[in-house]
C-alpha positions as CSV (number, residue, x, y, z in Angstrom):
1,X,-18.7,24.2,23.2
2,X,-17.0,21.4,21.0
3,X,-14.3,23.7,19.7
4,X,-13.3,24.8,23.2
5,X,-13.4,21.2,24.7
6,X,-11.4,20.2,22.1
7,X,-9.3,23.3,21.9
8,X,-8.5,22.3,25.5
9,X,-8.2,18.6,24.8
10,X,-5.9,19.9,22.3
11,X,-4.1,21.8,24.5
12,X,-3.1,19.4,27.0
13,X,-1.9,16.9,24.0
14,X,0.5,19.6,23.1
15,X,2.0,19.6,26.7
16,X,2.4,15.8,26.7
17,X,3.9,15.9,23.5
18,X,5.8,18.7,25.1
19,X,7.1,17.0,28.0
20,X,7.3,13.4,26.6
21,X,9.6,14.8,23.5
22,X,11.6,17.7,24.4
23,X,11.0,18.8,28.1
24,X,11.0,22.6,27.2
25,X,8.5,25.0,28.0
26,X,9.4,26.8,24.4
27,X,8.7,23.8,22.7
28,X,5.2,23.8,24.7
29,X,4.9,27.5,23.5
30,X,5.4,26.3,19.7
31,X,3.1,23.6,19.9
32,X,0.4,24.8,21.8
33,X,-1.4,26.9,18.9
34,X,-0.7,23.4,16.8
35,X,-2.8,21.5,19.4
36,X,-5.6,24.1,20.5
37,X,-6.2,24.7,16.7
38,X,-5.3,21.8,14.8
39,X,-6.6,18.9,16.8
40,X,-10.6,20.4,16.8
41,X,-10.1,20.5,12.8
42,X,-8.4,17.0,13.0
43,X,-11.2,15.7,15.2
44,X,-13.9,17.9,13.3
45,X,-14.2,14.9,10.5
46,X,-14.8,12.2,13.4
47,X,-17.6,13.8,14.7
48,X,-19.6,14.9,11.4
49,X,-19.3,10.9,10.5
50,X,-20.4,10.0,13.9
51,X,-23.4,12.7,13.8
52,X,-24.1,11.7,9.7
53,X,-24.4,7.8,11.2
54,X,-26.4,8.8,14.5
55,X,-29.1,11.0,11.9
56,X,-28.8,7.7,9.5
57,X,-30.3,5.6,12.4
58,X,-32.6,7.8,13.6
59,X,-33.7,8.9,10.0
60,X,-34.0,4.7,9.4
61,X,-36.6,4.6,12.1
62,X,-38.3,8.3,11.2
63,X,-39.3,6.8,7.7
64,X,-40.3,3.9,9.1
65,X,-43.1,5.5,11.4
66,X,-43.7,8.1,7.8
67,X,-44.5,4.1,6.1
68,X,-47.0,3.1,8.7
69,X,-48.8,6.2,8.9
70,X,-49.2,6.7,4.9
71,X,-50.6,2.8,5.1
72,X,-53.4,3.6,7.6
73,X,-54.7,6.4,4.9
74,X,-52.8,9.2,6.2
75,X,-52.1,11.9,3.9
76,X,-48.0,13.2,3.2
77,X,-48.6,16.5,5.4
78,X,-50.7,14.8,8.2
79,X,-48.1,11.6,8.0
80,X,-45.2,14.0,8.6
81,X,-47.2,15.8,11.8
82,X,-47.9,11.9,13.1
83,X,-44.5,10.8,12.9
84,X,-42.7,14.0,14.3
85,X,-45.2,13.1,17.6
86,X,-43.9,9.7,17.9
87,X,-40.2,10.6,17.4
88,X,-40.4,13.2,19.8
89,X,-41.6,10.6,22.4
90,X,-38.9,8.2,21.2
91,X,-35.5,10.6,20.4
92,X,-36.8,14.0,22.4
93,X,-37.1,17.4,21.1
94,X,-33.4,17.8,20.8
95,X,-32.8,15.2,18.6
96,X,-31.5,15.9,15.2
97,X,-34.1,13.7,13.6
98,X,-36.9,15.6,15.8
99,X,-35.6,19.0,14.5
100,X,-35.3,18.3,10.7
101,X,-39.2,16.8,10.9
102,X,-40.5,20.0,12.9
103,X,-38.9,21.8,10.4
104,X,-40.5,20.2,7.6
105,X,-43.5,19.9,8.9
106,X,-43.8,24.2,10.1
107,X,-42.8,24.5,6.6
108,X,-45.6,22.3,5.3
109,X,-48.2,24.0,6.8
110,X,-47.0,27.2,4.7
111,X,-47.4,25.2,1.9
112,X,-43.9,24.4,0.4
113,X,-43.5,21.5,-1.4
114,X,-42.3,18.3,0.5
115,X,-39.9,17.7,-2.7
116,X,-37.9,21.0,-1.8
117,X,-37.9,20.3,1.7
118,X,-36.9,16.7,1.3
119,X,-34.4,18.0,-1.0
120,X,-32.9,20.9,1.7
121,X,-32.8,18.3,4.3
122,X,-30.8,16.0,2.2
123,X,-28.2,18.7,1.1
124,X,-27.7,19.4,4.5
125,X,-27.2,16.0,5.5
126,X,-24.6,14.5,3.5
127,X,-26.4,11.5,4.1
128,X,-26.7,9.1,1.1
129,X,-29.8,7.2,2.5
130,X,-31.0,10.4,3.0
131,X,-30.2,11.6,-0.7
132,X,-31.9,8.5,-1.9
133,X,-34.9,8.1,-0.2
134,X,-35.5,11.8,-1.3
135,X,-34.7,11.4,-4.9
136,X,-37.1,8.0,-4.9
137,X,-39.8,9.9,-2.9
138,X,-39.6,13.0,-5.2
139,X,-39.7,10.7,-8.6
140,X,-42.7,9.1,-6.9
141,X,-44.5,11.6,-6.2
142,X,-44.5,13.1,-9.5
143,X,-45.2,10.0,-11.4
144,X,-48.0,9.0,-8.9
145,X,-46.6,5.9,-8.4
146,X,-47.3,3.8,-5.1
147,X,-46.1,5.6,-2.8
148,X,-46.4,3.6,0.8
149,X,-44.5,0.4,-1.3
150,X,-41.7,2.5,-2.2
151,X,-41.2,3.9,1.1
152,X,-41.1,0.2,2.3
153,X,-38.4,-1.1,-0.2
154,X,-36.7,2.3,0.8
155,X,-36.9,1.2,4.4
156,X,-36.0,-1.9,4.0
157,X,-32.8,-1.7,2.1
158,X,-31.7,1.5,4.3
159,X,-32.0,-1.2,7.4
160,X,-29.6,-3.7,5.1
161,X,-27.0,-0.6,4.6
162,X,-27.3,0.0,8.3
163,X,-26.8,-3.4,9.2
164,X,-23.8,-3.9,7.8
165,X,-22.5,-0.7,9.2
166,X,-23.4,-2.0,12.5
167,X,-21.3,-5.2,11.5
168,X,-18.6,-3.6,10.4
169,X,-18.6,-1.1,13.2
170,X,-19.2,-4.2,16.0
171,X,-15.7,-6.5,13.9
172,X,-13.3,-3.1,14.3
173,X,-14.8,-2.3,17.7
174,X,-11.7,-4.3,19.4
175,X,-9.0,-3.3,16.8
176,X,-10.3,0.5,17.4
177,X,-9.0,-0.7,21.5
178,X,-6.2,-1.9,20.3
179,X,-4.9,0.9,18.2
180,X,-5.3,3.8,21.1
181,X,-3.4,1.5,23.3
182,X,-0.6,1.4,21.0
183,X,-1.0,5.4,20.6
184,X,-0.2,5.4,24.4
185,X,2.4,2.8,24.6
186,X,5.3,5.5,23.7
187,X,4.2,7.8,26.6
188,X,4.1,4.9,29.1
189,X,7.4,3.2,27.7
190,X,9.2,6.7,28.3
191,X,7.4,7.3,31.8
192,X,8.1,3.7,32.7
193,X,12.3,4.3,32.1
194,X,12.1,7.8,33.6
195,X,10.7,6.2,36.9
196,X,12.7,3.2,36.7
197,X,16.1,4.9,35.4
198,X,16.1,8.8,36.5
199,X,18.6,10.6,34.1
200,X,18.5,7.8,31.2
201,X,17.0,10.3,28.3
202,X,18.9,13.4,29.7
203,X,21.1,13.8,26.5
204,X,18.0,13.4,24.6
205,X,16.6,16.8,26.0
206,X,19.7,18.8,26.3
207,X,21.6,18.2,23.2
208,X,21.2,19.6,19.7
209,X,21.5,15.7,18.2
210,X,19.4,14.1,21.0
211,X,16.4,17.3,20.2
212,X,16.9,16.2,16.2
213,X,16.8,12.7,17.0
214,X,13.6,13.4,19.7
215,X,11.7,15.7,16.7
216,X,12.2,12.8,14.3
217,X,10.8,10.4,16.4
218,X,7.5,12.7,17.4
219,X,7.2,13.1,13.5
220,X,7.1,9.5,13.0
221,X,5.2,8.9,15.9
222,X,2.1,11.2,14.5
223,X,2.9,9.6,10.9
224,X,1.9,6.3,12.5
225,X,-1.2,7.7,14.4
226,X,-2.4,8.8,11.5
227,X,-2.0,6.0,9.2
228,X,-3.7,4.1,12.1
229,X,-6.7,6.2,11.7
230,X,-6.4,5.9,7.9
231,X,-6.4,1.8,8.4
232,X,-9.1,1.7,10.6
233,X,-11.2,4.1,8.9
234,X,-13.5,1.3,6.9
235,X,-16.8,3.0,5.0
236,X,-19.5,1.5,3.7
């Protein structure tokens, strides 16, 4: 379902671009596989960040409740079962957070070790909290070392990572506004002038230099989109 909304989303950039640049339906024709097929794989990095951060918070929260429940006696299999009940009341069943602990704890109960599971779960992530917390948990575990404490310093310096995220993400919130304004300001500019002056950009669409002159100006306009995405893209 993302694909096609993007694929579609995609689509209708490529007619924009279409009409704003060149005012040709061949052009459309040339850059409508372009925007139905590159603009999901553009996007596609976006939205694994923004699903990575999203299982982050959740996951913050997830070990959290796993803390408590060890500290009240609980053992690892039943403190797995406890906390997937809470986060289903808090997230739902369709939540990603919900779905990884169901998993792991269906696979507990057929006896596989919570180190490999951890471990799978991580992989799949790409998380680095995630990665952590299981490499700390796992080393743990096998050294019998105390195991609620280091789940709490995990916890607790997971929430510091996370809260500078949220800074960071809270400082670059307005800039973010900014910067998809000014990706719209050429559109606007040119629909302002055709409104205002029919006719003005005519030899731009019907001469060979105007076309030249039109492409280079659509190649630096997607040049500067994307080195406003590369500016604004700020990682922890």
């Amino acid at each position: 379902m993302e694909w096609l909304c993007l694929g579609g989303t995609g689509g209708i950039l490529a007619g924009l671009l279409a009409y704003t640049f060149y005012r040709n339906m061949g052009a459309f024709l040339l850059l409508l596989p372009a925007g139905a097929l590159g603009y999901p794989l553009y996007r596609r990095r976006e939205l694994q960040r923004k699903r990575q951060w999203k299982l982050t918070l959740e996951f913050r929260e997830a070990i959290g409740l796993l803390s408590s429940f060890l500290s009240a006696g609980y053992s690892v299999e039943n403190a797995f079962a406890a906390s997937l009940r809470e986060l289903r009341s808090l997230y739902g069943d369709r939540a990603m957070i919900t779905e990884e602990f169901s998993r792991i704890t269906a696979q507990l109960r057929m006896n596989r070790p919570i180190e490999a599971l951890l471990e799978d779960f991580a992989l799949r992530s790409g998380v680095d909290e995630i990665r952590n917390f299981t490499e700390v948990f796992s080393i743990a575990r096998r050294s019998g070392g105390e195991l609620c404490t280091i789940i709490e310093h995990t916890v607790s310096v997971i929430r510091e990572t996370l809260s500078v995220g949220e800074e960071i993400e809270t400082l670059t919130a307005a800039r973010r506004f900014e910067q998809r304004i000014m990706n719209l300001m050429p559109f606007g500019i040119i629909l302002y002038i055709d409104l205002s002056s029919g006719g003005f950009f005519e030899v731009m669409y019907s001469t060979a230099a105007g076309r030249l002159i039109m492409t280079v100006c659509l190649l630096v306009y997607l040049a500067a989109c994307l080195l406003s995405e590369r500016i604004m893209d700020i990682r922890l």
